[in-house]
LUMZALUM-912869 format. One record per residue (C-alpha): residue in one letter; x, y negated, z; residue number from 1. Coordinates in Angstrom, 3 decimals, padded with zeros to 6 digits. Each point is the difference from the previous one (the first is absolute). Example, Ala and Ser with C-alpha at 12.3 -4.5 7.8 and 13.67 -1.06 7.14 Angstrom:
<pts>
+------+----------+----------+----------+-----+
: code :       c1 :       c2 :       c3 : pos :
+------+----------+----------+----------+-----+
:    A :  012.300 :  004.500 :  007.800 :   1 :
:    S :  001.370 : -003.440 : -000.660 :   2 :
+------+----------+----------+----------+-----+
</pts>
This chain:
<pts>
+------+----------+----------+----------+-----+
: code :       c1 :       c2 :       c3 : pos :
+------+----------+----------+----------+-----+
:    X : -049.232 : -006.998 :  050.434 :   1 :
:    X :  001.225 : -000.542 : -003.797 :   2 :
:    X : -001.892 :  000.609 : -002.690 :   3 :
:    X :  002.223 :  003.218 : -001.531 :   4 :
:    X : -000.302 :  003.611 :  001.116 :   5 :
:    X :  001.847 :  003.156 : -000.461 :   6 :
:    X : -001.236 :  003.061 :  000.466 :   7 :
:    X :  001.973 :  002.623 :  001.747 :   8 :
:    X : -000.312 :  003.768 : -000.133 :   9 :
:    X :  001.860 :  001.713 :  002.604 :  10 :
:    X :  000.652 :  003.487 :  001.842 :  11 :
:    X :  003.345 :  002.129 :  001.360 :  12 :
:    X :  001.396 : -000.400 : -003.286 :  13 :
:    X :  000.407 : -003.624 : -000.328 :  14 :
:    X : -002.106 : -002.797 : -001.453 :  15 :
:    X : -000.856 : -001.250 : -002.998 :  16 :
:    X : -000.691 : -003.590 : -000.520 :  17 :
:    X : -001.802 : -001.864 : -003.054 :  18 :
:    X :  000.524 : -003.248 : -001.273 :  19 :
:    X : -001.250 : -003.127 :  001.662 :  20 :
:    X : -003.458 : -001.035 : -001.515 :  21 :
:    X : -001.628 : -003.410 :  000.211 :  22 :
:    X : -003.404 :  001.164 :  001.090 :  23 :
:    X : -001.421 : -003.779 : -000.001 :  24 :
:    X :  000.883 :  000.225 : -003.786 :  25 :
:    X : -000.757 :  003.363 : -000.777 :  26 :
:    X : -001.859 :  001.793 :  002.505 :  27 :
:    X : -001.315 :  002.588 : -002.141 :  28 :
:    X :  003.225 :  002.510 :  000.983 :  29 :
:    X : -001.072 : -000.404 :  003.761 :  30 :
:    X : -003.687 :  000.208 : -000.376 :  31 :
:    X :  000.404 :  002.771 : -002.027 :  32 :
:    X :  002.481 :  002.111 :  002.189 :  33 :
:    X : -002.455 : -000.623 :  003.019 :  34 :
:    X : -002.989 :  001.250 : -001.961 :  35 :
:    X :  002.135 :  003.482 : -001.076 :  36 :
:    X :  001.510 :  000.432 :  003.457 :  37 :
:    X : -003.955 : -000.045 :  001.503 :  38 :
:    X : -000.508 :  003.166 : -001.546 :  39 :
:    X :  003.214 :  001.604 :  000.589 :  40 :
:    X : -000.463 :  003.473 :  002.824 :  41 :
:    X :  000.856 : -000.362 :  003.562 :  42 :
:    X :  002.672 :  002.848 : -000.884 :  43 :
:    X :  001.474 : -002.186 : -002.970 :  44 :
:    X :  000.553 : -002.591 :  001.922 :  45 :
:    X :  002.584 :  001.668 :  002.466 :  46 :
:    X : -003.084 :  000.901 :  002.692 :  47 :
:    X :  001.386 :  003.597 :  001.732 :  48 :
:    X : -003.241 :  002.178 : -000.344 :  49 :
:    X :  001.184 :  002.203 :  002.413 :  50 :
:    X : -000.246 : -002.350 :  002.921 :  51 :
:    X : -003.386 : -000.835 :  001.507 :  52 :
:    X : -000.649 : -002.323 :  002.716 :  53 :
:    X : -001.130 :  000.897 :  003.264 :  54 :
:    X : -002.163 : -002.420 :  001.998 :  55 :
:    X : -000.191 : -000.615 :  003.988 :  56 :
:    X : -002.636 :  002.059 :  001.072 :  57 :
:    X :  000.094 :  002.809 : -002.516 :  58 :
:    X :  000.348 :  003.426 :  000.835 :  59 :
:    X :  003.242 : -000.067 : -001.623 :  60 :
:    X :  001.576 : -002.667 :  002.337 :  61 :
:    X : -002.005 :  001.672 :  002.986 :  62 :
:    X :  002.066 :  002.760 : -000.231 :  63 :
:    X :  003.242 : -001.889 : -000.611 :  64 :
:    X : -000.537 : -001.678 :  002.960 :  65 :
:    X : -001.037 :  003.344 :  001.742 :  66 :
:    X :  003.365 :  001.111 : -000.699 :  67 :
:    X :  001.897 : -002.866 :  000.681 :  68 :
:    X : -000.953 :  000.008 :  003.446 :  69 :
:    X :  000.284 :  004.098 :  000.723 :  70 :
:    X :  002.666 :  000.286 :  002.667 :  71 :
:    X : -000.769 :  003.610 :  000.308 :  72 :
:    X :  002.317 :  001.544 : -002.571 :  73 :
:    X :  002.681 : -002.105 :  000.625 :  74 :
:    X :  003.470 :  001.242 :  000.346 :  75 :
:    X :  002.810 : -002.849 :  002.236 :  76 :
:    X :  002.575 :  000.625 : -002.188 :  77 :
:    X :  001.803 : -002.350 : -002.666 :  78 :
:    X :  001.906 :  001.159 : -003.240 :  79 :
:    X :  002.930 :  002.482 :  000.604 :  80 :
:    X : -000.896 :  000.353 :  003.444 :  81 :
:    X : -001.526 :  003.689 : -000.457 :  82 :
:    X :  002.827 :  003.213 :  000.149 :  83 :
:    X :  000.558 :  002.092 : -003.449 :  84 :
:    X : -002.848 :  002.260 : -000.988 :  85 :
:    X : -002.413 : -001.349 :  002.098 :  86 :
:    X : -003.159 :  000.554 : -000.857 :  87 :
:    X : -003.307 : -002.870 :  000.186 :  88 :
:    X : -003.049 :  001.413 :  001.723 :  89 :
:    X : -003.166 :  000.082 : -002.261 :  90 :
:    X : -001.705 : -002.941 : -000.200 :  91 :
:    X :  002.617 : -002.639 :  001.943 :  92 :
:    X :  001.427 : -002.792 : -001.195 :  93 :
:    X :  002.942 : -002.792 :  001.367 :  94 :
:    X : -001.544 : -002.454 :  001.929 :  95 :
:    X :  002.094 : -003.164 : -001.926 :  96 :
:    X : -001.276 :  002.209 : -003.089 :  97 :
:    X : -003.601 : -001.194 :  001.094 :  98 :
:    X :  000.921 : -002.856 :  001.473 :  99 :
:    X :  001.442 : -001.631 : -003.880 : 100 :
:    X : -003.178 :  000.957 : -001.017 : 101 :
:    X : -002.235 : -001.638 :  002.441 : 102 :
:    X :  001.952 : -003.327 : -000.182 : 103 :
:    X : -000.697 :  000.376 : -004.081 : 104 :
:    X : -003.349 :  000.121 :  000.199 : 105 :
:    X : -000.442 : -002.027 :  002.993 : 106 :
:    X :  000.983 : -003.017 : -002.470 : 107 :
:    X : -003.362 : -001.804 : -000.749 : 108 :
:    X :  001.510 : -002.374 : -002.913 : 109 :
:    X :  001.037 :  003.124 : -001.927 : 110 :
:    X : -002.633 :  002.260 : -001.724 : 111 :
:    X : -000.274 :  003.976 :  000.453 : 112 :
:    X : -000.203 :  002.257 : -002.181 : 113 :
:    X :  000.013 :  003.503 : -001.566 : 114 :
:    X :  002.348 :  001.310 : -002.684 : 115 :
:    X : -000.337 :  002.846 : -002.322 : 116 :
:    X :  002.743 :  002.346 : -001.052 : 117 :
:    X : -000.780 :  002.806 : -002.770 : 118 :
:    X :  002.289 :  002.618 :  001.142 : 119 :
:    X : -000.465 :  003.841 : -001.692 : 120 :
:    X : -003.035 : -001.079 : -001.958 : 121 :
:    X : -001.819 : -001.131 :  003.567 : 122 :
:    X : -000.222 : -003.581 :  001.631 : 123 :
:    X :  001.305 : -000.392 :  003.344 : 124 :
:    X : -001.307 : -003.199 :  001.482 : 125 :
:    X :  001.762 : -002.143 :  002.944 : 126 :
:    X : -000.620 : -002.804 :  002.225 : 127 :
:    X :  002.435 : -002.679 :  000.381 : 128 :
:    X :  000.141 : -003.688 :  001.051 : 129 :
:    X :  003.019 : -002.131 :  000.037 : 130 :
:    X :  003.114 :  001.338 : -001.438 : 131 :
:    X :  002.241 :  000.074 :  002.490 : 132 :
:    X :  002.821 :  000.020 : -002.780 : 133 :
:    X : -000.815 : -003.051 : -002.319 : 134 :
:    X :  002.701 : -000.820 : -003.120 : 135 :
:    X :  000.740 : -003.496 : -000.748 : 136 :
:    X :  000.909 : -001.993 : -003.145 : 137 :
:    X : -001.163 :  000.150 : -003.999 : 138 :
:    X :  002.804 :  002.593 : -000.114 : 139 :
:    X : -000.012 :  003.531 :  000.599 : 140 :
:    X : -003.135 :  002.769 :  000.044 : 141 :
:    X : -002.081 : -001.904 :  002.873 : 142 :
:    X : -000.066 :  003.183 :  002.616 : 143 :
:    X : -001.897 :  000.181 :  002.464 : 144 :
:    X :  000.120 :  002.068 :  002.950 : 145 :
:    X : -003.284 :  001.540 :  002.298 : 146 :
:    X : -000.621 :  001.724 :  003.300 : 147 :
:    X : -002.897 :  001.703 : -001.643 : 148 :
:    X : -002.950 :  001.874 :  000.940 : 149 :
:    X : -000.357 :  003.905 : -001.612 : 150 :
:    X : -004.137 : -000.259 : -000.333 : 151 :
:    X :  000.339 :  003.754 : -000.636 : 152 :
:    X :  001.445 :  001.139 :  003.480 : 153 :
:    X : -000.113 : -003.761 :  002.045 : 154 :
:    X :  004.146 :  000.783 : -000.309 : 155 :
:    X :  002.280 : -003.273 :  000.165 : 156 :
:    X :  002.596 : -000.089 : -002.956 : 157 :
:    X :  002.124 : -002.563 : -001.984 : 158 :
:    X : -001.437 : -001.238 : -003.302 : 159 :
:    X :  002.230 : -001.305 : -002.215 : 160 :
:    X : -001.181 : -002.523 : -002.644 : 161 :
:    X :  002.338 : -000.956 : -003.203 : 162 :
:    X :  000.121 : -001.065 : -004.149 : 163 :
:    X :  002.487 :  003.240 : -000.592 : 164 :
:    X :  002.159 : -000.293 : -002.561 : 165 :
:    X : -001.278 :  001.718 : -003.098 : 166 :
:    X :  003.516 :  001.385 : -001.594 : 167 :
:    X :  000.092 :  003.132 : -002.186 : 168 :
:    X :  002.771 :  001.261 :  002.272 : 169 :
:    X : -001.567 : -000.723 :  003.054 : 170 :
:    X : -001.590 :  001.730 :  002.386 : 171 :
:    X : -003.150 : -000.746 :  001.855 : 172 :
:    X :  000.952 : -000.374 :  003.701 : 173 :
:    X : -002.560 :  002.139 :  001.290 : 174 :
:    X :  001.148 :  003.125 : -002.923 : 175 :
:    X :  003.124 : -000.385 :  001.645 : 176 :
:    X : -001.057 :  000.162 :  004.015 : 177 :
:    X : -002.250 :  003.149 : -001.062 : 178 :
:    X :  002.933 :  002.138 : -001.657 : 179 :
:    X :  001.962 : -001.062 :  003.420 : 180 :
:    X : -002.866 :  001.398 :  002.045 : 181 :
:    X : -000.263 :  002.886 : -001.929 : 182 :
:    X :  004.040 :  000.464 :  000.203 : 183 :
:    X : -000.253 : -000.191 :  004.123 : 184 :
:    X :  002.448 : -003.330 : -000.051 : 185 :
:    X :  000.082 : -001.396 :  004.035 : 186 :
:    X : -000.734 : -003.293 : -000.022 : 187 :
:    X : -002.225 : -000.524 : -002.473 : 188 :
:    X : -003.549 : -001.521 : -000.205 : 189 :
:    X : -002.705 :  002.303 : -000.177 : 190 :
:    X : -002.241 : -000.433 : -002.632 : 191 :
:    X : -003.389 : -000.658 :  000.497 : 192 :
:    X : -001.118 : -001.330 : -003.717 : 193 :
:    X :  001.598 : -002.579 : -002.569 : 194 :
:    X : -001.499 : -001.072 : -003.745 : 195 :
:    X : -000.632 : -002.698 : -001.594 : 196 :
:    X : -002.460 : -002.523 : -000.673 : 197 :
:    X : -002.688 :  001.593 : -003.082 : 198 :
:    X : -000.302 : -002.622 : -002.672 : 199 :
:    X :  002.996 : -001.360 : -000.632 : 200 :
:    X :  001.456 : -000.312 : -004.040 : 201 :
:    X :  002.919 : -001.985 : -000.641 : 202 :
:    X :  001.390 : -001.022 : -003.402 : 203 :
:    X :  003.015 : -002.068 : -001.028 : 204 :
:    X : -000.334 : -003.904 : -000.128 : 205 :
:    X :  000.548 : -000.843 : -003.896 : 206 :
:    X : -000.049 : -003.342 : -001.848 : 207 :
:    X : -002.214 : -001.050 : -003.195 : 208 :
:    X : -001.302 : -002.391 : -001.743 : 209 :
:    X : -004.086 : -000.004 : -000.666 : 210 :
:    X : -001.838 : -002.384 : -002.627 : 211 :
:    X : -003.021 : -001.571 :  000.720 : 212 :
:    X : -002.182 : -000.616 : -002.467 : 213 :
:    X :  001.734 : -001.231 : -003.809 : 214 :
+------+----------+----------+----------+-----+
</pts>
């Protein structure tokens, strides 16, 4: 290990790097930045607020589990296997459906939890464990995709989890599955809810110079 450090601050956007500092020499700049960052929010720091861990044993992962292994509801059919305009009875679900979702929670190195989504001014809450869709690289909006548990109605359904682009001429994904919902479009997702995390502000990175005392 060298005695120079950089630090690094870094999201979706890209990455913006300081200068190397000696901090044998001068370790004010280090020992100051550690002292600053100590009392810096969870939710400042990049910490999703929305997502909550769910430990073995809880009630939460009771019922995931519950679910996971319900062979009752399940329907023996794979994607596009199912004739035109047929319709699901209440309360089933495909058995390979369920069976993503047990093998995602039945992965003890990865953690469970449950997400939020603020969708029409109420919070939907899900259960998921690991993605089964899991983006790669520095690059791109790190998605994530989830066989996820409905808490409201114990209904599987697929959670997806993304940075979205923030454009002014750009849609939000989920505006633009509603309004094909609502226009009767075949083969289209059906909404369930979509939002985004609370909290967030972002503001342009500028450059400066500052003078410390005379």
């Amino acid at each position: 290990m060298g005695r120079r450090f950089r630090l690094i601050r870094w999201d979706w956007s890209g990455a913006i790097v300081t200068n190397a500092i000696h901090y044998y020499e001068n370790p004010e700049p280090l020992c100051d930045f550690l002292w600053r960052i100590s009392f810096v929010k969870h939710i400042a720091l990049g910490i999703d607020p929305t997502a909550t861990r769910v430990s073995p044993g809880s009630a939460n992962f009771l019922k995931m589990t519950a679910i996971a292994e319900d062979t009752t509801r399940d329907l023996p059919y794979h994607p596009g296997s199912l004739p035109p305009g047929y319709n699901l009875p209440d309360g089933s679900q495909f058995k390979y459906i369920r069976e993503m979702f047990a093998e995602s929670i039945g992965n003890r190195d990865w953690p469970c939890y449950k997400l939020e989504v603020m969708y029409n001014g109420k919070i939907h809450h899900f259960l998921v464990g690991k993605p089964c869709f899991l983006a790669r690289g520095l690059a791109g909006r790190g998605t994530c995709g989830y066989v996820a548990l409905d808490i409201a109605n114990d209904r599987l359904v697929w959670l997806k989890d993304t940075w979205r682009t923030s454009y002014l001429f750009a849609d939000r994904e989920g505006d633009i599955l509603q309004r094909l919902n609502e226009a009767g479009i075949d083969n289209i997702p059906t909404l369930v809810s979509h939002g985004d995390v609370p909290h967030q502000e972002g503001r342009d990175y500028n450059e400066g110079s500052v003078s410390i005392g005379k």
